[in-house]
ROPANU-56671 format. One record per residue (C-alpha): residue in three letters; x, y, z. Coordinates in steps of 0.02 Angstrom, whole numbers. Each point is the difference from the previous one (the first is absolute). Example, Ala and Ser with C-alpha at 12.3 -4.5 7.8 and 13.67 -1.06 7.14 Angstrom:
BEGIN
res=Ala&u=615&v=-225&w=390
res=Ser&u=69&v=172&w=-33
# end
This chain:
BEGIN
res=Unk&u=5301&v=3802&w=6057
res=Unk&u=174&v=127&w=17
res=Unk&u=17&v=48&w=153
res=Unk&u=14&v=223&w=25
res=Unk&u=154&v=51&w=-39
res=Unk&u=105&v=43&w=172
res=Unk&u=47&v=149&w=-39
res=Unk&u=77&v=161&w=132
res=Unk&u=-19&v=166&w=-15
res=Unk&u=91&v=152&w=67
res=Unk&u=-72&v=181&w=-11
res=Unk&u=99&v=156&w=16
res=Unk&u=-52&v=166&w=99
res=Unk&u=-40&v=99&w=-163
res=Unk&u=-99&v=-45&w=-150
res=Unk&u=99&v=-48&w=-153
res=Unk&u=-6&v=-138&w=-132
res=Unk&u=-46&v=-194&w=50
res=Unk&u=155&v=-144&w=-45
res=Unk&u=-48&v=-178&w=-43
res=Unk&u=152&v=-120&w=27
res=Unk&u=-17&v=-174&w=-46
res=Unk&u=106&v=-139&w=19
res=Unk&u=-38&v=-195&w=-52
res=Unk&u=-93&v=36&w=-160
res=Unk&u=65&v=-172&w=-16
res=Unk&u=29&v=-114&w=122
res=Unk&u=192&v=-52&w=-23
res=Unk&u=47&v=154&w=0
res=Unk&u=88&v=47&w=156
res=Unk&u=113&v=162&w=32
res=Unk&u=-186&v=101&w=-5
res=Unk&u=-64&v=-74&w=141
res=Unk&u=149&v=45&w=91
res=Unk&u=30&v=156&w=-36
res=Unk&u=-198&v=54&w=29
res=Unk&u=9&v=-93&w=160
res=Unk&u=151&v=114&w=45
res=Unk&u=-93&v=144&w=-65
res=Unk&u=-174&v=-24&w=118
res=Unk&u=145&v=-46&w=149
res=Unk&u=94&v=161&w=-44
res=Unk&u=-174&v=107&w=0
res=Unk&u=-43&v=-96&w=168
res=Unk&u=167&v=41&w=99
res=Unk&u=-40&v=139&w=99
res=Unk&u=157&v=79&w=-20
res=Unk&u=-38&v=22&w=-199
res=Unk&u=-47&v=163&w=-57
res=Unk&u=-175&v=-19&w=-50
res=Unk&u=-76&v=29&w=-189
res=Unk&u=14&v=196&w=5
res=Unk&u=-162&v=-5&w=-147
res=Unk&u=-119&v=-120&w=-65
res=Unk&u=-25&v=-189&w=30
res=Unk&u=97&v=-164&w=-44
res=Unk&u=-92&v=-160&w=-13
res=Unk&u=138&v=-158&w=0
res=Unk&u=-44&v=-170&w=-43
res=Unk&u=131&v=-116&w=-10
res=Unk&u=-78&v=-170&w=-52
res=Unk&u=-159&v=45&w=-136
res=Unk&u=14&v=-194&w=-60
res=Unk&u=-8&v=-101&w=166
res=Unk&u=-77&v=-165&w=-75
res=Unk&u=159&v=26&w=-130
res=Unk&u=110&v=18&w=148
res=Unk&u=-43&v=-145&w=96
res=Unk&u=22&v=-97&w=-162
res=Unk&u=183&v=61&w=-27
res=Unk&u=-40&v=35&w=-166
res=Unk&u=-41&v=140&w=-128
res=Unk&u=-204&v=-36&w=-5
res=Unk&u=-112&v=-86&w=110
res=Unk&u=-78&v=-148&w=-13
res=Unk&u=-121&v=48&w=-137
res=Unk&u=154&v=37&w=-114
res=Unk&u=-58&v=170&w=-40
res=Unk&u=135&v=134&w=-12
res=Unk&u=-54&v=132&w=111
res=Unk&u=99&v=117&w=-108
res=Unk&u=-119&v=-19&w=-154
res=Unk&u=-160&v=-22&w=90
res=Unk&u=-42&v=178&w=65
res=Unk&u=-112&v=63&w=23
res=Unk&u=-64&v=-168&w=40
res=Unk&u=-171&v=-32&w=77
res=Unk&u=-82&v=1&w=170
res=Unk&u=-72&v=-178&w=-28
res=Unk&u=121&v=-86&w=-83
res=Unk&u=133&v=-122&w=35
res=Unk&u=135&v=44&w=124
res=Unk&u=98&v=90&w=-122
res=Unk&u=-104&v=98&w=-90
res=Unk&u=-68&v=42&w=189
res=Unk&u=156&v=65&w=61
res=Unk&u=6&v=102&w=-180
res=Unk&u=-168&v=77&w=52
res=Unk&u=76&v=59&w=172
res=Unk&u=159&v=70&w=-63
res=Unk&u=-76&v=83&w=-125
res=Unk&u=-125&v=97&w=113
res=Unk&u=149&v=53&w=121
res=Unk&u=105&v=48&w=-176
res=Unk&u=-157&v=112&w=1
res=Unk&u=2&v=91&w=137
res=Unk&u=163&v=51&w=9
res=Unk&u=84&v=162&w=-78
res=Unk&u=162&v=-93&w=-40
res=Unk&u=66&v=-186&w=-25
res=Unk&u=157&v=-88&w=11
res=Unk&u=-6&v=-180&w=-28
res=Unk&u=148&v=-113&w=51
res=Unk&u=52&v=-142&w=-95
res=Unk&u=150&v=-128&w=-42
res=Unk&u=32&v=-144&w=-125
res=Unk&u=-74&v=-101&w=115
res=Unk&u=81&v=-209&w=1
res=Unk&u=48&v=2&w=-158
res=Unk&u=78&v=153&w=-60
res=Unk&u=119&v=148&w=31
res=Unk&u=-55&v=192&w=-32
res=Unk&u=120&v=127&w=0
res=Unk&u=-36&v=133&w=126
res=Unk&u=-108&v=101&w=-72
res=Unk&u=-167&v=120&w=9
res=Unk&u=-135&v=-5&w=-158
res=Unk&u=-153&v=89&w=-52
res=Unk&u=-151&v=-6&w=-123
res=Unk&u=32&v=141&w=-113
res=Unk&u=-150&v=88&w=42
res=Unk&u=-109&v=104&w=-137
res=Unk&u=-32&v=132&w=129
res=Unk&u=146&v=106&w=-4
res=Unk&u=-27&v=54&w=207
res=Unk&u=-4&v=-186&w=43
res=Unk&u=125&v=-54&w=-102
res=Unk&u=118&v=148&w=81
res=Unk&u=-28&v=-47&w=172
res=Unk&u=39&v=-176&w=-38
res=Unk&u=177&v=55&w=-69
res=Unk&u=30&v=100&w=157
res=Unk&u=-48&v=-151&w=98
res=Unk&u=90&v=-119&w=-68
res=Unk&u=171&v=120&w=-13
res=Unk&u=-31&v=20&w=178
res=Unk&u=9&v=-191&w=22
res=Unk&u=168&v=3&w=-35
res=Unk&u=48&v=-178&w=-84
res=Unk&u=116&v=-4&w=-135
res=Unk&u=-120&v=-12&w=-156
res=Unk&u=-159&v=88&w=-30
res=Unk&u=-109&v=-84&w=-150
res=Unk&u=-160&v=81&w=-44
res=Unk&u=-105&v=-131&w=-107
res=Unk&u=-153&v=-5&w=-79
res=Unk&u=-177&v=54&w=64
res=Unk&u=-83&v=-138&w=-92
res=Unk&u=30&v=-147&w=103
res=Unk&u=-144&v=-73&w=97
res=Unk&u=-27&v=-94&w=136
res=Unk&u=111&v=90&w=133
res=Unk&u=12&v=96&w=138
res=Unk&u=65&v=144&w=-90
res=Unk&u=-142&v=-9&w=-132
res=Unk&u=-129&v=32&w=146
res=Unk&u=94&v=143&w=31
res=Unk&u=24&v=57&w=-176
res=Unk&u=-205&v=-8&w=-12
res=Unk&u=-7&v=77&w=167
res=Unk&u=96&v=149&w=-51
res=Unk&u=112&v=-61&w=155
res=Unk&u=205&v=29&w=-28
res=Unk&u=91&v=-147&w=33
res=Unk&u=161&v=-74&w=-17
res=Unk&u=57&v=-198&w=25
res=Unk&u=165&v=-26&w=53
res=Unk&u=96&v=-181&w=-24
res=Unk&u=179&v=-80&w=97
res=Unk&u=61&v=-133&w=-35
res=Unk&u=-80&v=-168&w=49
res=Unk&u=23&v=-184&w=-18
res=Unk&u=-76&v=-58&w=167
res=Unk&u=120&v=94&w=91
res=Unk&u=-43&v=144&w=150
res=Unk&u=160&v=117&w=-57
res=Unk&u=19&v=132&w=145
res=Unk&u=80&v=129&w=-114
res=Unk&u=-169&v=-10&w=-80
res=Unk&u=-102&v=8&w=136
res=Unk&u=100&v=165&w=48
res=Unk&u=-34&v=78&w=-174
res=Unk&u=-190&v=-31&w=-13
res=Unk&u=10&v=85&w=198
res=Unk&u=85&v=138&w=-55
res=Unk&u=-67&v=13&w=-160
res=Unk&u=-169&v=28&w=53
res=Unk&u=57&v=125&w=149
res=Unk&u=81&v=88&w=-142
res=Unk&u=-167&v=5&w=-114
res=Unk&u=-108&v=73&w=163
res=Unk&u=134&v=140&w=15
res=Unk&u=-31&v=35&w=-173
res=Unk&u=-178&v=20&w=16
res=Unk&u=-4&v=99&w=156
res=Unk&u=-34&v=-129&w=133
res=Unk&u=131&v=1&w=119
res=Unk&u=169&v=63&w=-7
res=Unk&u=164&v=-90&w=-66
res=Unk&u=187&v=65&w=-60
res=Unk&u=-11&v=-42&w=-193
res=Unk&u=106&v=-146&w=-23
res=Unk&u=169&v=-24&w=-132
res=Unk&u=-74&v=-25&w=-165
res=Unk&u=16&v=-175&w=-65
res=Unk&u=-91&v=11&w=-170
res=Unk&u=90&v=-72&w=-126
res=Unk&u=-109&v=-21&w=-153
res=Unk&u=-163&v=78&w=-39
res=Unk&u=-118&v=-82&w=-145
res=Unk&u=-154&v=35&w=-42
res=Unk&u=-58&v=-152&w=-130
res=Unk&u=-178&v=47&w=-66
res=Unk&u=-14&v=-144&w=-123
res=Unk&u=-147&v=-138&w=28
res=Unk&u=57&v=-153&w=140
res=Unk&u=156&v=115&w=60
res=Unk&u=-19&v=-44&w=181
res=Unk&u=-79&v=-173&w=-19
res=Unk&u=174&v=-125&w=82
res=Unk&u=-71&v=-139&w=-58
res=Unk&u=-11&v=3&w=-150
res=Unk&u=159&v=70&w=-52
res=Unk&u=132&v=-163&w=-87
res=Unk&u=-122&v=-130&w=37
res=Unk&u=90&v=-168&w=-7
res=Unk&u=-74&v=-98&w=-155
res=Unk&u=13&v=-174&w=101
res=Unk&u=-36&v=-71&w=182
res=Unk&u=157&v=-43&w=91
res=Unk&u=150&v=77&w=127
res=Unk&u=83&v=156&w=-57
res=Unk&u=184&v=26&w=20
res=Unk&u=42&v=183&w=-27
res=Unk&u=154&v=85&w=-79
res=Unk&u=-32&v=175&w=81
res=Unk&u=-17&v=95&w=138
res=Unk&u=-133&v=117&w=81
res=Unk&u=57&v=193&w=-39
res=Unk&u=100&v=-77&w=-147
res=Unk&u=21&v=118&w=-163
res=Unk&u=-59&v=-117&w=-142
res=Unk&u=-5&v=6&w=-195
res=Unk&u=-147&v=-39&w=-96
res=Unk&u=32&v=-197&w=-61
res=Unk&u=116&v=-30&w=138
res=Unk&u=-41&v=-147&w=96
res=Unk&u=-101&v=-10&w=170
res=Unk&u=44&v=-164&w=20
res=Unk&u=-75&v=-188&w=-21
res=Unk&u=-164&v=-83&w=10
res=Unk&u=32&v=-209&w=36
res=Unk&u=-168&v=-105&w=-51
res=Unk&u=-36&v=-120&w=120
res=Unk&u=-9&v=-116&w=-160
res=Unk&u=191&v=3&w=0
res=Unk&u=-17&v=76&w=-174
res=Unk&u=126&v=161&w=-49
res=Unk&u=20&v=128&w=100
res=Unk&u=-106&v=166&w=-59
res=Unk&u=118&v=148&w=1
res=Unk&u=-118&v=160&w=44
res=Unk&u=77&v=192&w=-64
res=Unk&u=-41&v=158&w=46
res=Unk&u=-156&v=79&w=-114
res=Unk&u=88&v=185&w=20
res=Unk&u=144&v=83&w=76
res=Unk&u=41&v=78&w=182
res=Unk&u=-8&v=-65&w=188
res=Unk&u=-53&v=-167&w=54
res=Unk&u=-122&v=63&w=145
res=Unk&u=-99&v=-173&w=35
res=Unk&u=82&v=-157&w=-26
res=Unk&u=-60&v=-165&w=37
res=Unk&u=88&v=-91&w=166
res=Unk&u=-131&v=-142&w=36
res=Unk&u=78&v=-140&w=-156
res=Unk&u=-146&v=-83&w=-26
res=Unk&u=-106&v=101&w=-144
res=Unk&u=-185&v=-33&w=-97
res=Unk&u=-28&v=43&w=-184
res=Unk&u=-41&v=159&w=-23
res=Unk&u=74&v=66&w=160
res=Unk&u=152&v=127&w=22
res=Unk&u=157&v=-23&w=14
res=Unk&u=53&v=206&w=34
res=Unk&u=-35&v=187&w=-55
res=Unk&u=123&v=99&w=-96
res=Unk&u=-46&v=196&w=39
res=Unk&u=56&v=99&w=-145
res=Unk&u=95&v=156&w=51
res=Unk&u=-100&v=123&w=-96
res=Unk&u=-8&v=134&w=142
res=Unk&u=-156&v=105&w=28
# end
């Protein structure tokens, strides 16, 4: 059986809306721990002005069994991010889905705290289902505009599975936000996803906070089926190491190469090319790549 998610909660002097953080969706996934660690030791320190309104709940590790593994899922190979809303009885996964999803819930808000995890890169950037209620789907675009990372990508509500889908059903506004990656703990990250979600509660009321430079770049809202779904995007057609001809944030041209896929059979190398045109915003950095799996994720610049 999952163990209770350890989660902390901070509660202001006046009544206002309730913020779900999350961190460790999966468990290689680093710069969220740190930064919601930071958070609960910022709203801790005596010194900190407390939440002027409302509640935060922080939980920095949701996928501890995935954790301890050093890997995306845990040992029942279950993604947690297409298992919600999981089940109470069973396997660990699914379990953890259950919990998550009740806490997703309760809250008023949600901001869930990802990266590309050991084997890819992610642009800085902060996403959302594009909601079919027009209030949610406005809060989330002030929330994730508040965020402050370079890109905002609103994607499609139809995607199952998630986090953000037991919002979506929950009538709950949420955002995801992803940095970087690749089994690294970059502190420039960590002080973004701290910031960033200081900068969301001073949008909704909850404490107060000197709005920040703006650092959008690129806004795109993508409504088409899969937009939003990584993995799936120039799937290698062969097992084998990837050697790639492009970098993350990278303008690219639809046709233009990614890079290489080498079969371990020594046969020719695969060349992979981009299915459309704009930035490279994932990219593969672990070589060593299944079938089917991705090797990066161009985000057309068709701004919303």
């Amino acid at each position: 059986m999952s163990a209770p998610l350890k989660q902390f909660e901070f509660s202001g002097a006046e009544p206002g809306p309730r913020l779900l953080i999350t961190g460790a969706v999966h468990g290689d996934e680093f710069e969220p721990i740190f930064a919601i660690r930071r958070l609960i030791s910022y709203f801790q320190d005596q010194a900190t002005p407390p939440l002027a309104r409302g509640g935060v709940t922080l939980i920095p590790v949701v996928n501890e069994a995935a954790f301890l593994r050093g890997h995306r899922c845990a040992e029942d190979g279950l993604d947690l991010a297409r298992t919600c809303p999981g089940s109470e009885v069973g396997s660990i996964t699914e379990q953890t889905a259950w919990r998550l999803s009740a806490a997703i819930r309760q809250a008023d808000f949600y901001i869930d705290l990802h990266t590309g995890g050991t084997e890819l890169a992610v642009q800085p950037l902060a996403g959302y289902m594009l909601h079919p209620n027009p209030h949610v789907l406005a809060h989330q675009r002030r929330m994730a505009r508040a965020f402050n990372l370079p890109i905002i990508w609103g994607t499609s509500s139809e995607l199952e599975g998630r986090s953000l889908s037991v919002a979506r059903d929950a009538q709950v506004p949420a955002i995801y936000c992803e940095y970087l990656g690749s089994a690294v703990c970059d502190p420039v990250g960590i002080d973004a996803y701290f910031n960033g979600c200081l900068n969301v509660m001073a949008e909704l009321g909850m404490l107060e906070r000197t709005r920040a430079a703006n650092l959008v770049e690129h806004v795109v809202e993508n409504p088409r089926p899969n937009s939003g779904h990584m993995q799936v995007c120039n799937p290698s057609p062969v097992t084998g190491y990837f050697e790639s001809h492009v970098t993350l944030g990278q303008p690219i041209s639809r046709g233009e190469s990614l890079g290489f896929v080498f079969p371990l059979d020594g046969g020719s190398p695969v060349p992979i090319t981009a299915t459309e045109s704009g930035l490279v915003i994932v990219l593969r950095t672990f070589p060593r790549i299944r079938e089917g799996e991705s090797v990066g994720v161009i985000l057309e610049l068709t701004e919303g």
